[in-house]
N, CA, C and O atoms as a CHARMM CRD file, in Angstrom:
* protein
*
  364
    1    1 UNK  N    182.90300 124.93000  27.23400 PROA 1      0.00000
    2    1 UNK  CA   181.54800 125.43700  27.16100 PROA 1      0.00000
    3    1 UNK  C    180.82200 124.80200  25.98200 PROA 1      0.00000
    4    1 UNK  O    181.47600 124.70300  24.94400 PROA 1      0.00000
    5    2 UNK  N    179.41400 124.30200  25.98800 PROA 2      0.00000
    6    2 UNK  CA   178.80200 123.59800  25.07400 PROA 2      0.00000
    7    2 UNK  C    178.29400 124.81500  24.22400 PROA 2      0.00000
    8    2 UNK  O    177.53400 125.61300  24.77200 PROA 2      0.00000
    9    3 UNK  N    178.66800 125.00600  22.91700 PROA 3      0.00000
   10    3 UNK  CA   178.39500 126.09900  22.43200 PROA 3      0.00000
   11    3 UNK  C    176.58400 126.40100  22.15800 PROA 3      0.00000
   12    3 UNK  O    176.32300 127.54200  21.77700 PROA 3      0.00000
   13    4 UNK  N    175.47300 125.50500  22.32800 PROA 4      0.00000
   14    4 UNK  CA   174.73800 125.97200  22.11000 PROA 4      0.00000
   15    4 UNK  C    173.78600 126.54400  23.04200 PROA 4      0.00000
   16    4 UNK  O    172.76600 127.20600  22.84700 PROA 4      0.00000
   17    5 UNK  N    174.51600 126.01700  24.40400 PROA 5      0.00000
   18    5 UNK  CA   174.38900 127.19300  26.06600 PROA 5      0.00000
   19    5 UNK  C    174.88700 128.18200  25.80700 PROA 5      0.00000
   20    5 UNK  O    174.04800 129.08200  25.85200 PROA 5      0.00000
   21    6 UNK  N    176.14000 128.63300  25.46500 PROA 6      0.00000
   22    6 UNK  CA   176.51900 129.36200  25.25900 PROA 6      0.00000
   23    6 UNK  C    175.83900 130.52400  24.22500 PROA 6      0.00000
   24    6 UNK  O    175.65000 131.71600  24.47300 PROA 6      0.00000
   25    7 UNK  N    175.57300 129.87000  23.14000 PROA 7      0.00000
   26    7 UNK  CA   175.21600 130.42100  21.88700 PROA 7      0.00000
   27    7 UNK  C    173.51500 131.32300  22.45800 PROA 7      0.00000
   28    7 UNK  O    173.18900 132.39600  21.95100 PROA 7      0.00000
   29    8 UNK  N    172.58400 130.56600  23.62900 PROA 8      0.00000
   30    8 UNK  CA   171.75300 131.07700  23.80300 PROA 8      0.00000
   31    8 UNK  C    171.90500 131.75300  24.81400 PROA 8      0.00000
   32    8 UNK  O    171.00100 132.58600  24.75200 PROA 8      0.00000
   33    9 UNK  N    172.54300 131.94700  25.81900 PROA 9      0.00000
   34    9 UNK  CA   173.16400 132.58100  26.59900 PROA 9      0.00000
   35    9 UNK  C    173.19300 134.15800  26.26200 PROA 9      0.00000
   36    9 UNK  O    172.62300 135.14500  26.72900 PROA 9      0.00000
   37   10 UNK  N    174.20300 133.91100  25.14800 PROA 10     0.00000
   38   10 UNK  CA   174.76600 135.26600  24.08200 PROA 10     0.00000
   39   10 UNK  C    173.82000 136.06800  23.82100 PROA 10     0.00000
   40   10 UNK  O    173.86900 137.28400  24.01100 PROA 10     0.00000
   41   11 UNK  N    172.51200 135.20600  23.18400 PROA 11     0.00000
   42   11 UNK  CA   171.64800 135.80400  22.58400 PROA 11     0.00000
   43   11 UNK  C    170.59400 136.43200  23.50300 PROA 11     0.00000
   44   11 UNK  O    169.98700 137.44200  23.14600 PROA 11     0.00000
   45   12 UNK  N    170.37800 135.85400  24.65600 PROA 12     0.00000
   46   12 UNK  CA   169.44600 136.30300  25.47200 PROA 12     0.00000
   47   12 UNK  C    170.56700 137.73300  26.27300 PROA 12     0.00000
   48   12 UNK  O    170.00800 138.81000  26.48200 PROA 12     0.00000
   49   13 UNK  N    171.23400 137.66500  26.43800 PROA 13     0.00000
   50   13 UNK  CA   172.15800 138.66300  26.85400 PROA 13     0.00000
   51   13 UNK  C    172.22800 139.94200  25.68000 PROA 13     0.00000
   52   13 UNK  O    172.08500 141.11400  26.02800 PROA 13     0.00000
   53   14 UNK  N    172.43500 139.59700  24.44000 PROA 14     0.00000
   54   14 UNK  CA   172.30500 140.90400  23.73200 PROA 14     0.00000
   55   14 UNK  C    171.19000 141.21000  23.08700 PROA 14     0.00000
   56   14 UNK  O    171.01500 142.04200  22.19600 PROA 14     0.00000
   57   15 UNK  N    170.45600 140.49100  23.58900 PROA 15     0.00000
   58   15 UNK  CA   168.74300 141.19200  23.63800 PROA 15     0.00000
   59   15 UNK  C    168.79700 142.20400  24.46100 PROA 15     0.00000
   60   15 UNK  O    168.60100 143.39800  24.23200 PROA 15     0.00000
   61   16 UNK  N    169.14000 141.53800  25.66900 PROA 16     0.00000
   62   16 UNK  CA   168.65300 142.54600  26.81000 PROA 16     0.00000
   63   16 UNK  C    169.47400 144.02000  26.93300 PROA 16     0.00000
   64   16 UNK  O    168.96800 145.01700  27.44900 PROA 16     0.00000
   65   17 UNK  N    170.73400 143.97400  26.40800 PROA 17     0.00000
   66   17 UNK  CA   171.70500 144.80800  25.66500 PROA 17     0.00000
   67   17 UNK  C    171.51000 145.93000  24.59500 PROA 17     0.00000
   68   17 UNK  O    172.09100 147.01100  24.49500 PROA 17     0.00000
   69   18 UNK  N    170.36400 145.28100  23.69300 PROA 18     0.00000
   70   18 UNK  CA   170.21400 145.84900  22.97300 PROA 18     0.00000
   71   18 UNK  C    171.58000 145.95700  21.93200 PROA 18     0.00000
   72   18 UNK  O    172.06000 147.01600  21.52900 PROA 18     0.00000
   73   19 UNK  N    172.07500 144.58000  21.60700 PROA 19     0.00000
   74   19 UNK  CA   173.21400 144.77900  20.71500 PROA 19     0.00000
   75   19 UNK  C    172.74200 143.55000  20.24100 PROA 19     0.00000
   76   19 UNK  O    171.92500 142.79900  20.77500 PROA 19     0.00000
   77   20 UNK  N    173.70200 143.34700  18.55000 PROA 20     0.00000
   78   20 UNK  CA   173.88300 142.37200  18.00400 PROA 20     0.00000
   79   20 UNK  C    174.67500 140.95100  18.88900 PROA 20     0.00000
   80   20 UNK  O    175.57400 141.25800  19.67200 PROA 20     0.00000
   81   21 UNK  N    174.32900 139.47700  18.74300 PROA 21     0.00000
   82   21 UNK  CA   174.92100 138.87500  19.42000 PROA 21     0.00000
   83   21 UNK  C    176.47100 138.71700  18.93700 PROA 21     0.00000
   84   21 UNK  O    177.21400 138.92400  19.89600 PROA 21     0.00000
   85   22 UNK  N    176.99800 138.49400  18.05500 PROA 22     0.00000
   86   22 UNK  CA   178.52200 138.95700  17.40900 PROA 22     0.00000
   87   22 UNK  C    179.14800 140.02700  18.01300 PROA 22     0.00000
   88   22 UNK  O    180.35400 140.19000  17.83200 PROA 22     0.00000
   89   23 UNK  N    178.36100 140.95900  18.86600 PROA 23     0.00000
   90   23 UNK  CA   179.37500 142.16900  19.71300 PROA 23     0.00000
   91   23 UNK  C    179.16000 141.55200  21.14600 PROA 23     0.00000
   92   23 UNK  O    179.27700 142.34600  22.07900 PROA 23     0.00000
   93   24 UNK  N    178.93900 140.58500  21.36600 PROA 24     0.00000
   94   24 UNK  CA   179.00800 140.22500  23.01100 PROA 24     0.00000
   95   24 UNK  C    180.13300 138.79400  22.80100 PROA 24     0.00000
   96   24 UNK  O    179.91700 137.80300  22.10400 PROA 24     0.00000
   97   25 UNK  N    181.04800 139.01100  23.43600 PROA 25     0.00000
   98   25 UNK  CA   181.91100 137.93100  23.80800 PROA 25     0.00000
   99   25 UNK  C    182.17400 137.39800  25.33800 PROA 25     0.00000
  100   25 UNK  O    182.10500 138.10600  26.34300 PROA 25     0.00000
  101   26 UNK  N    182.51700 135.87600  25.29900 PROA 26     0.00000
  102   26 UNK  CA   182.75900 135.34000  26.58500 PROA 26     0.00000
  103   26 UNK  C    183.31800 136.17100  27.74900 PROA 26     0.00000
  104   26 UNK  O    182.80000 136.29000  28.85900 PROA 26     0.00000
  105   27 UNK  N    184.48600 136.74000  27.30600 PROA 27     0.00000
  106   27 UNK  CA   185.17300 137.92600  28.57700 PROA 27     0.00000
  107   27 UNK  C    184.64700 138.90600  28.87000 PROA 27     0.00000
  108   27 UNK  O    184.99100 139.58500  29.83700 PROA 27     0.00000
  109   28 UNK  N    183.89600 139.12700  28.25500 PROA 28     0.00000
  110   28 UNK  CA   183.37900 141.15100  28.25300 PROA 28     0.00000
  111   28 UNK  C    182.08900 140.44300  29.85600 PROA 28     0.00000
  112   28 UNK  O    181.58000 139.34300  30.06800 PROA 28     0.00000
  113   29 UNK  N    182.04800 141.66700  30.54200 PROA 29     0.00000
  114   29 UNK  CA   181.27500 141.91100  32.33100 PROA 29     0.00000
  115   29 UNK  C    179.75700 142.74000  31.71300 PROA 29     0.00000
  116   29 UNK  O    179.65900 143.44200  30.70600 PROA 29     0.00000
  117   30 UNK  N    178.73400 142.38100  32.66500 PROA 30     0.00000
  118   30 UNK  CA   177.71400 143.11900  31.80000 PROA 30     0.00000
  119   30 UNK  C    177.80600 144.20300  31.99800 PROA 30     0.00000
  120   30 UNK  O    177.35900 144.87600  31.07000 PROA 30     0.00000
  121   31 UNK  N    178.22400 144.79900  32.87100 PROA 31     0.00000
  122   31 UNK  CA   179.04400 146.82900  33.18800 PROA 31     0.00000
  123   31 UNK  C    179.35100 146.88500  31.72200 PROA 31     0.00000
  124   31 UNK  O    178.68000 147.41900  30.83900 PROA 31     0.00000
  125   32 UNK  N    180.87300 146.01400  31.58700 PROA 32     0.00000
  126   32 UNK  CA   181.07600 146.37600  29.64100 PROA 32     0.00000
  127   32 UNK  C    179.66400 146.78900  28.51300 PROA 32     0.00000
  128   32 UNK  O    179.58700 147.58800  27.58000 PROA 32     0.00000
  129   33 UNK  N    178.54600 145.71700  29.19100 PROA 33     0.00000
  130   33 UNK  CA   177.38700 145.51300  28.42900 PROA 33     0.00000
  131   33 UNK  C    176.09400 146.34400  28.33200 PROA 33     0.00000
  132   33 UNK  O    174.94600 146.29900  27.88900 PROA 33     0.00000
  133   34 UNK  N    176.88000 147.06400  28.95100 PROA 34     0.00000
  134   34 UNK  CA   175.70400 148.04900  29.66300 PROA 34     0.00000
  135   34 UNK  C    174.33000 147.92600  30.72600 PROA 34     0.00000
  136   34 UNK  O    173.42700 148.68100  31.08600 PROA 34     0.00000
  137   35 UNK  N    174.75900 146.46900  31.00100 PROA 35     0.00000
  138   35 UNK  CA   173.74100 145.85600  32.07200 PROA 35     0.00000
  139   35 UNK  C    173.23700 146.36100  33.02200 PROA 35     0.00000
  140   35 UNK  O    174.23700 146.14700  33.70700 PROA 35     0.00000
  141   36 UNK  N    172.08000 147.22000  34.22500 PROA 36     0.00000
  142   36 UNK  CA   172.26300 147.41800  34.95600 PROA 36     0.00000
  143   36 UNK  C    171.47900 146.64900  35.98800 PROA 36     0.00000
  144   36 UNK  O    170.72300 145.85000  35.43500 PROA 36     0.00000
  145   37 UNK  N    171.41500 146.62600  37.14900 PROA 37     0.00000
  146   37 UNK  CA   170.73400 145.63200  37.95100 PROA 37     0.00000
  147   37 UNK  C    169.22700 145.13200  37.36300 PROA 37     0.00000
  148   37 UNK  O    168.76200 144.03200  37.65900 PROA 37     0.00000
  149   38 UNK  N    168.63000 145.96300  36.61000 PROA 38     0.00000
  150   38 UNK  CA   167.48200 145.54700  35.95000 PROA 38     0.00000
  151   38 UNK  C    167.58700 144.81900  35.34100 PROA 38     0.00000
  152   38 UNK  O    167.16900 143.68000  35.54800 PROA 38     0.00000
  153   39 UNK  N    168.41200 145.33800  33.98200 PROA 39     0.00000
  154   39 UNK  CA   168.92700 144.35700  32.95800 PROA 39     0.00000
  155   39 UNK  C    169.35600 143.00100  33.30000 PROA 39     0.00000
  156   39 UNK  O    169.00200 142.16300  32.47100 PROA 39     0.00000
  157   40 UNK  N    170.16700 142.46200  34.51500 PROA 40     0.00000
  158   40 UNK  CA   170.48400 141.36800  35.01700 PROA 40     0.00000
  159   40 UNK  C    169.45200 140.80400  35.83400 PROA 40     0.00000
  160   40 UNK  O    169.67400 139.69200  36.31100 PROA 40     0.00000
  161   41 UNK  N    168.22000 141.44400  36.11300 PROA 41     0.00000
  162   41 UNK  CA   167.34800 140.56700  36.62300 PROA 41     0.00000
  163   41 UNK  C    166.35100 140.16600  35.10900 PROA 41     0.00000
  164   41 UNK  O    166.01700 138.98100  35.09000 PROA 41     0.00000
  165   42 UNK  N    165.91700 140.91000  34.02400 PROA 42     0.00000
  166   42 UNK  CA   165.41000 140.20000  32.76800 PROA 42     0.00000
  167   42 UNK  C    166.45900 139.23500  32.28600 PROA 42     0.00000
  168   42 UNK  O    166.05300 138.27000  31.63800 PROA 42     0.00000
  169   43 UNK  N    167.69400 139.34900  32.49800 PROA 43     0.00000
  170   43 UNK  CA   168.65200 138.30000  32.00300 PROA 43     0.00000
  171   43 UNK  C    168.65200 137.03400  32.69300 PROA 43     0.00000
  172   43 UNK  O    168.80600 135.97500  32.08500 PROA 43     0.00000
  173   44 UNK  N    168.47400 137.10800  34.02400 PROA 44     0.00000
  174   44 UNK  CA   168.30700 135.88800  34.70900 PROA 44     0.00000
  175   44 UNK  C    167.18600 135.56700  34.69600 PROA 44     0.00000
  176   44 UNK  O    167.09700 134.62200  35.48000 PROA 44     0.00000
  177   45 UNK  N    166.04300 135.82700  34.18300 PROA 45     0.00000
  178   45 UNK  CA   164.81100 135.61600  34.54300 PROA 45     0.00000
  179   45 UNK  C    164.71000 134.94000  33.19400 PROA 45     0.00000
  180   45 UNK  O    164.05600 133.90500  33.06400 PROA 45     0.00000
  181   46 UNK  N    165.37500 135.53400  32.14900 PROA 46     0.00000
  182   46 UNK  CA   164.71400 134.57100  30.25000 PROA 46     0.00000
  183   46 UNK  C    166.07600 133.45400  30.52000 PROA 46     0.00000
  184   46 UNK  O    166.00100 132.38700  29.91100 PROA 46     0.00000
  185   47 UNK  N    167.22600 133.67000  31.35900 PROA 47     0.00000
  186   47 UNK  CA   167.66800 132.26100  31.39200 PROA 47     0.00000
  187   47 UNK  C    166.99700 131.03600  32.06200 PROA 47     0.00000
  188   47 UNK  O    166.90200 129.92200  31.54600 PROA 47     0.00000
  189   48 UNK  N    166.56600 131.38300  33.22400 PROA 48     0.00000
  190   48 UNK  CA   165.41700 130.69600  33.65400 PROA 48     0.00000
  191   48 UNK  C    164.68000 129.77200  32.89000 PROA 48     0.00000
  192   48 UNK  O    164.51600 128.55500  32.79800 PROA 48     0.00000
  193   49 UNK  N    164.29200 130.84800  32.36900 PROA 49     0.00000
  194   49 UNK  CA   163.19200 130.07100  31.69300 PROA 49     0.00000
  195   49 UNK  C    163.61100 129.38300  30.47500 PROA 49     0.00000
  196   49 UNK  O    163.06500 128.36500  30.04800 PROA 49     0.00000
  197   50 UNK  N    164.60500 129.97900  29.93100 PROA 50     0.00000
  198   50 UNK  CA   164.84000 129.06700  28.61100 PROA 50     0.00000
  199   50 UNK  C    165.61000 127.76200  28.75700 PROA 50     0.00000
  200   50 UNK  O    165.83300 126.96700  27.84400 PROA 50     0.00000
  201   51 UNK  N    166.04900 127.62900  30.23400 PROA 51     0.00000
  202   51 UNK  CA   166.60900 126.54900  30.32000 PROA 51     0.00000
  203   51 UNK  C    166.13400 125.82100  31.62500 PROA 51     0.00000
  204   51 UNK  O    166.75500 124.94000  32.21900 PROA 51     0.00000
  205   52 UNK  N    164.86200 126.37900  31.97700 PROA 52     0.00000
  206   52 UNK  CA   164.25500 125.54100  33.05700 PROA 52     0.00000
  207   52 UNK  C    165.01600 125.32900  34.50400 PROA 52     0.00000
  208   52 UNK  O    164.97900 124.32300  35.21100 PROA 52     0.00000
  209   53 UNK  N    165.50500 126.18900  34.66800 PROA 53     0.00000
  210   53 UNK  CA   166.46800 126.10800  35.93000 PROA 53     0.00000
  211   53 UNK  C    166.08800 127.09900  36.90500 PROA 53     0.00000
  212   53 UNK  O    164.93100 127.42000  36.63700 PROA 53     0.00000
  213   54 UNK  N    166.59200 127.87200  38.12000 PROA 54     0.00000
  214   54 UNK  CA   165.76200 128.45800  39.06400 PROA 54     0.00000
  215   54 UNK  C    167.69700 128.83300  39.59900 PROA 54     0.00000
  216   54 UNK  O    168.49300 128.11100  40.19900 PROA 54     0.00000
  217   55 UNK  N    167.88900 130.57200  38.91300 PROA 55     0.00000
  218   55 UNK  CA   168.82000 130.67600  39.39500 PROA 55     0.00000
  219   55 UNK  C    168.89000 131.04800  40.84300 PROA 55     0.00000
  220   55 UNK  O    167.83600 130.90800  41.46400 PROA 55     0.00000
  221   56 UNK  N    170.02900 131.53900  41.56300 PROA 56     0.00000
  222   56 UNK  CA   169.91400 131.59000  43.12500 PROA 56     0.00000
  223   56 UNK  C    169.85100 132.83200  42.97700 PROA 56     0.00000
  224   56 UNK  O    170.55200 133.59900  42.31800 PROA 56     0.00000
  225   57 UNK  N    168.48200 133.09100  43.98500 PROA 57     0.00000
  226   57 UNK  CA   167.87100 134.80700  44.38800 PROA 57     0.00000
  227   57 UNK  C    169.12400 135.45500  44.33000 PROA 57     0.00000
  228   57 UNK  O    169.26400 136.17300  43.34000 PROA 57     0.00000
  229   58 UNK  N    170.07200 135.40100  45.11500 PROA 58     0.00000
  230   58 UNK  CA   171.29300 136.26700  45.01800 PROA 58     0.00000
  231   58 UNK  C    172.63000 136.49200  44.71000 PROA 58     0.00000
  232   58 UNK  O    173.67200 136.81900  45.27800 PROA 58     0.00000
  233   59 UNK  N    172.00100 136.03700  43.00400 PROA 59     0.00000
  234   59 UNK  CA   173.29500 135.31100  42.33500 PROA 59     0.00000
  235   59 UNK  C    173.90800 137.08700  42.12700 PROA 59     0.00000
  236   59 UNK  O    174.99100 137.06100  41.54200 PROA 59     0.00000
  237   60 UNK  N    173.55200 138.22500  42.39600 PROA 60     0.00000
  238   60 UNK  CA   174.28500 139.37800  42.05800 PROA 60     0.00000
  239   60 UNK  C    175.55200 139.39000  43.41500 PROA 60     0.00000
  240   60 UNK  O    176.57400 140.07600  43.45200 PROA 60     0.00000
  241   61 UNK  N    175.13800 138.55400  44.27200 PROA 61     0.00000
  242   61 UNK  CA   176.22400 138.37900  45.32600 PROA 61     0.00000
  243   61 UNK  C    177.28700 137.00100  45.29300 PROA 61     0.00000
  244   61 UNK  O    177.03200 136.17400  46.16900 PROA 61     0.00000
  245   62 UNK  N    178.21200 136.73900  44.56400 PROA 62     0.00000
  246   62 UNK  CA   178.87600 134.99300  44.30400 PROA 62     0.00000
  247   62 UNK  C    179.04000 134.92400  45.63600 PROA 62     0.00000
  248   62 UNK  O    178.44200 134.12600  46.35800 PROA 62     0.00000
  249   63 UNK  N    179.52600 135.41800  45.86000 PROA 63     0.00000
  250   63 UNK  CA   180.33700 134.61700  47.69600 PROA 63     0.00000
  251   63 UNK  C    179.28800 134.36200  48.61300 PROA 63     0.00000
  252   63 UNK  O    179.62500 133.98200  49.73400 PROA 63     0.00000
  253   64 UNK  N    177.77200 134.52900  48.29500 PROA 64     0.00000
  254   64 UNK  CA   176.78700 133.89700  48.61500 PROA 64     0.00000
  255   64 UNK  C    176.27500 132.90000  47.92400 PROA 64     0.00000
  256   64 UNK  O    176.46100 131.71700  48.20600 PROA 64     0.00000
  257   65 UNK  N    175.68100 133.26300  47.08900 PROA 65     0.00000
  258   65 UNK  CA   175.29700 132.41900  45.94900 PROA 65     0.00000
  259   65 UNK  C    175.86100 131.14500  45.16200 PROA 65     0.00000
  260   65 UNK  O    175.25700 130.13000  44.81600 PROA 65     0.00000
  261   66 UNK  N    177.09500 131.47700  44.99700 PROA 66     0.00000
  262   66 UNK  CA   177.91600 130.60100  44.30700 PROA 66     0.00000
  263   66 UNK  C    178.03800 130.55300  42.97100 PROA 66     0.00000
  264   66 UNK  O    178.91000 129.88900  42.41100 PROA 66     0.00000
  265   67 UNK  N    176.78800 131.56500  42.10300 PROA 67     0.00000
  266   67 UNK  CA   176.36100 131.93700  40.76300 PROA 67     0.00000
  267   67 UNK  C    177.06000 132.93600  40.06700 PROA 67     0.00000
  268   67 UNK  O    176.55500 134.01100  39.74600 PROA 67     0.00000
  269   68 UNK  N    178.52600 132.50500  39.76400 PROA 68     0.00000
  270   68 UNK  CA   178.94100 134.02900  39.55100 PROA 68     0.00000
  271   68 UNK  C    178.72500 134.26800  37.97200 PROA 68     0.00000
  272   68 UNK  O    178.82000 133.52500  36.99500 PROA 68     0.00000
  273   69 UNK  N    178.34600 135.82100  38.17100 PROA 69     0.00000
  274   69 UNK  CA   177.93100 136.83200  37.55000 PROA 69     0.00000
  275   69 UNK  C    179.31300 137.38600  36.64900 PROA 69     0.00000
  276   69 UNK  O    179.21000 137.71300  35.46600 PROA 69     0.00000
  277   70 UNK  N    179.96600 137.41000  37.03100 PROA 70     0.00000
  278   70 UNK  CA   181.77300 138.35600  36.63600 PROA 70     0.00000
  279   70 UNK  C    181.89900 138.43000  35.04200 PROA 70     0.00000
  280   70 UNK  O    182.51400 139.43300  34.68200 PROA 70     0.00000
  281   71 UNK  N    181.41100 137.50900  33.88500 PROA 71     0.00000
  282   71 UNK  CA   181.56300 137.75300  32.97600 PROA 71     0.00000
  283   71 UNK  C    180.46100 136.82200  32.11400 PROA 71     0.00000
  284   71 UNK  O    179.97500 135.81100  32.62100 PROA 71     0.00000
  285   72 UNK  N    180.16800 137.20200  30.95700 PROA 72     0.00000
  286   72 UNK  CA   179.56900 135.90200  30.28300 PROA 72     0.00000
  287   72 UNK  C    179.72100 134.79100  30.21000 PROA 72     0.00000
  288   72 UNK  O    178.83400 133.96000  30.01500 PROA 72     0.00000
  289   73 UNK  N    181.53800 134.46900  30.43900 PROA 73     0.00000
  290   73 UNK  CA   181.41200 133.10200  30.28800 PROA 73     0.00000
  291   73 UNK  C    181.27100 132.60600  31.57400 PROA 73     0.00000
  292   73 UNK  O    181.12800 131.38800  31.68200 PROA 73     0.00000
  293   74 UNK  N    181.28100 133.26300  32.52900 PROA 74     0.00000
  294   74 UNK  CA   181.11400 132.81800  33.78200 PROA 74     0.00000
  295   74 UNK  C    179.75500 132.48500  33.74000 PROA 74     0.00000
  296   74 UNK  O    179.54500 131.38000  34.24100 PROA 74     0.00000
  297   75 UNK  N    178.34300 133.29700  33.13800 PROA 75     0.00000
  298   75 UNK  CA   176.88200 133.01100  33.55100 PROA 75     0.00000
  299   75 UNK  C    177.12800 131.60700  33.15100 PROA 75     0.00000
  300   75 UNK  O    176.98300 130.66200  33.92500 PROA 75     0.00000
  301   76 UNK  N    177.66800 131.45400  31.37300 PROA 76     0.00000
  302   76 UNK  CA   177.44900 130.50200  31.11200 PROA 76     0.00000
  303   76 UNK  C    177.91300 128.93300  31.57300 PROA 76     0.00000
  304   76 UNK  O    177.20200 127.94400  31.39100 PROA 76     0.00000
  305   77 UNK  N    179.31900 128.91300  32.23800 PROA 77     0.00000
  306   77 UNK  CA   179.87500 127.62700  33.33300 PROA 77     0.00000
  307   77 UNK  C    178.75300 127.33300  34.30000 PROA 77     0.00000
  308   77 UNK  O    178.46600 126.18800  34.65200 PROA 77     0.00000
  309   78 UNK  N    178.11900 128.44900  34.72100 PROA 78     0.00000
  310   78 UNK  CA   177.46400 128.38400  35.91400 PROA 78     0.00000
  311   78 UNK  C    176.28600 127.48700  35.65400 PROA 78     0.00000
  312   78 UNK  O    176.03400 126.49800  36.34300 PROA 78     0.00000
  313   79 UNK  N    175.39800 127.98700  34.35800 PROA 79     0.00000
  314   79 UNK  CA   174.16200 127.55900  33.74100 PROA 79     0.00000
  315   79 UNK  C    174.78800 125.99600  33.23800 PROA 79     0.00000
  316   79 UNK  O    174.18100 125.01300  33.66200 PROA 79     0.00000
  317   80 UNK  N    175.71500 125.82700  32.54700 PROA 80     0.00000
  318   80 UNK  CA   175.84300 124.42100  32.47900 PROA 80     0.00000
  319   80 UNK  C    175.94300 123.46300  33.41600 PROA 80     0.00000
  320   80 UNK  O    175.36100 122.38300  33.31800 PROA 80     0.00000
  321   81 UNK  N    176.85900 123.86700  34.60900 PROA 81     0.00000
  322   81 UNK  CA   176.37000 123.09600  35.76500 PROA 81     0.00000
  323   81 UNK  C    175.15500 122.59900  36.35100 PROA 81     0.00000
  324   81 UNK  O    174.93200 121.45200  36.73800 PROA 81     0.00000
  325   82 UNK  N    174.34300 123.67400  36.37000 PROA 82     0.00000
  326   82 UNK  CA   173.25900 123.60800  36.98600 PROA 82     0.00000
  327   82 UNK  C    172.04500 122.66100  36.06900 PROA 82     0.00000
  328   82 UNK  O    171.32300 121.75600  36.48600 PROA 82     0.00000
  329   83 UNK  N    172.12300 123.14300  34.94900 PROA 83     0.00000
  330   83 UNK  CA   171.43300 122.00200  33.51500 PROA 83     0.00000
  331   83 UNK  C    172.26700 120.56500  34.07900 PROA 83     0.00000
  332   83 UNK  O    171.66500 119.51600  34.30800 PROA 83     0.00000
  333   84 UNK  N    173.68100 120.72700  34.24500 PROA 84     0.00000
  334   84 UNK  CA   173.98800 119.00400  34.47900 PROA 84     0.00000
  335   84 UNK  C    173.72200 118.22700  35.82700 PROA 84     0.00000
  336   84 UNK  O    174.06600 117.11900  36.23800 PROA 84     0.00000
  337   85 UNK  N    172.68300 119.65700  36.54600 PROA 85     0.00000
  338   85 UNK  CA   172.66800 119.27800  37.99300 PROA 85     0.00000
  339   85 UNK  C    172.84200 119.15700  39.17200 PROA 85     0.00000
  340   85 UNK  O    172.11500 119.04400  40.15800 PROA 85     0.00000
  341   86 UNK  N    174.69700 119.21700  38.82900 PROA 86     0.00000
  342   86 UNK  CA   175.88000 120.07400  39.76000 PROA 86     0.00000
  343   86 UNK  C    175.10400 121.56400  40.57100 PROA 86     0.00000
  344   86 UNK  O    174.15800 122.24600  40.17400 PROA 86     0.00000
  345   87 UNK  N    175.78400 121.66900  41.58200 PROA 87     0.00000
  346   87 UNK  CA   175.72000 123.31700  42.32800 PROA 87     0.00000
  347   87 UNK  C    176.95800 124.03300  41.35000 PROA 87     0.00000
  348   87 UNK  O    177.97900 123.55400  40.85600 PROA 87     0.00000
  349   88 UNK  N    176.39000 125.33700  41.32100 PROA 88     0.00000
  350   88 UNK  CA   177.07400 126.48300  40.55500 PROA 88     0.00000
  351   88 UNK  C    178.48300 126.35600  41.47200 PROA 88     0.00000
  352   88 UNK  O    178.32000 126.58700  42.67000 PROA 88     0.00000
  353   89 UNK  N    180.00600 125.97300  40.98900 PROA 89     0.00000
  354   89 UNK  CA   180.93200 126.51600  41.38300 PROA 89     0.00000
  355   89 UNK  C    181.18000 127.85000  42.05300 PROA 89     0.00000
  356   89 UNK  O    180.83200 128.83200  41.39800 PROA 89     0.00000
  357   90 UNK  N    181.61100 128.01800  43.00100 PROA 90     0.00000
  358   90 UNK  CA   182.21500 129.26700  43.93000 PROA 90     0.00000
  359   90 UNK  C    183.10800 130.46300  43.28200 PROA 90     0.00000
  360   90 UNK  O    184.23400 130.24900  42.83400 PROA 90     0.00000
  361   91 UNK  N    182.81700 131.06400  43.28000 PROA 91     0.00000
  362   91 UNK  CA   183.23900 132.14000  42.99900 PROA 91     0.00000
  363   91 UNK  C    185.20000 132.31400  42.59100 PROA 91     0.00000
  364   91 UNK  O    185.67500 133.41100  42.29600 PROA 91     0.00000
């Protein structure tokens, strides 16, 4: 993971959390995070934009989408792909 995807990733995630970014780690699920479907649509929506990309409408579904959701470091594999151009890996 390129840490400064990552690093903004983190941060846009424990915004939306409402936590410090130092209490959100790669493994922790946004359930852990207190995310709820809202929260993961402002989360996908400031990743969007902060990285100019256009995630898939139904990335809350992977085995459609291909965008999986399952943990942070998962948003973040996903978002680097897609910045390098690649389709989001499968679930």
């Amino acid at each position: 993971m390129r840490p400064d995807v990552q690093d903004q990733i983190i941060s846009i995630i424990a915004r939306e959390a409402i936590l410090e970014p130092a209490a959100v780690h790669p493994d922790m699920t946004l359930d852990e995070l207190g995310l709820d479907s809202l929260g993961l649509v402002e989360v996908i929506f400031a990743i969007e934009e902060a990285f100019d990309i256009s995630v898939p409408f139904n990335a809350n579904e992977p085995s459609q989408s291909h965008f999986d959701i399952s943990s942070v470091g998962a948003i973040v594999r996903a978002v680097e792909r897609m910045i390098a151009g690649q389709a989001p890996a499968a679930a």
